[in-house]
C-alpha positions, 0 to 999 in steps of 0.5 A: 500500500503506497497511498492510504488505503482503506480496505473492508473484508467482508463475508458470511459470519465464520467465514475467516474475515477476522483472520484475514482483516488482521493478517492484512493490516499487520502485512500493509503496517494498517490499522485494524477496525474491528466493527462489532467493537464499535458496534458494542461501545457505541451502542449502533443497534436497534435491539439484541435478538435473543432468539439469534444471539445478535444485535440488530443493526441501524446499517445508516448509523453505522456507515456515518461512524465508518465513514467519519473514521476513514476520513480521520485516518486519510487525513493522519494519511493511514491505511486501514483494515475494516473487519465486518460482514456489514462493511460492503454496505460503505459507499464505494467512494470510500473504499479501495478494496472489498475482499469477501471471504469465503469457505466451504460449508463443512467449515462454516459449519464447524465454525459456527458450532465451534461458536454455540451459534443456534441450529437456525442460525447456522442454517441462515449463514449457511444459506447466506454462504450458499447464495453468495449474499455478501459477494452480490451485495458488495457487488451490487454496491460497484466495489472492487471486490477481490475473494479470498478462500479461507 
């Protein structure tokens, strides 16, 4: 990375973005945003589901925050690392790279159990993986996108 850059690593929950967001920032000397932390302190959710095991997110409030730290972190001139399976919803004008992780179901599956996720749950991520969910998002949303297997 020459220039600043700005980075998001997406992906289905369990699909390694943690991993690969981490192993990213520390090739490149980039700063790590993890955004459930952020999410947590800043308290950017609706409601927790019980049921899911989750937070419900307000995607617009979260995207304003993001968007503010990446203007902070261009201005100091240095790259970041985002690390969510929400990032790919960042305006495209943002970000220079989305890459979406991927991983076979067998994986994903041991992951999530690994993790005490809900029967339901697990089968929603699955059938995210399956569809290809966050890839066609991001997609959709015209970032330049590159997948990486985990």
């Amino acid at each position: 990375m020459k220039k600043p850059s700005v980075i998001i690593v997406t992906g289905t929950p369990g699909t390694g973005k943690t991993t690969v967001a981490k192993r990213l920032a520390k090739k490149h000397k980039a700063t790590y945003i993890d955004v459930n932390k952020i999410i947590k302190e800043q308290k950017i959710y609706e409601k927790y589901d019980k049921k899911w095991k989750t937070y419900i997110i307000d995607i617009a409030k979260l995207n304003k925050i993001l968007i503010k730290l990446i203007k902070e972190y261009k201005k100091k001139k240095q790259s970041i690392v985002i690390d969510s399976h929400l990032a790919h919803h960042l305006p495209k004008k943002y970000v220079d790279l989305c890459i979406v992780t991927k991983c076979s179901l067998k994986k994903l599956q041991q992951r999530l159990k690994k993790r005490h996720y809900p029967q339901e749950k697990i089968r929603e991520n699955m059938d995210a993986e399956i569809l290809d969910v966050c890839l066609l998002e991001a997609l959709m949303n015209k970032h330049k996108v590159k997948v990486v297997k985990t």
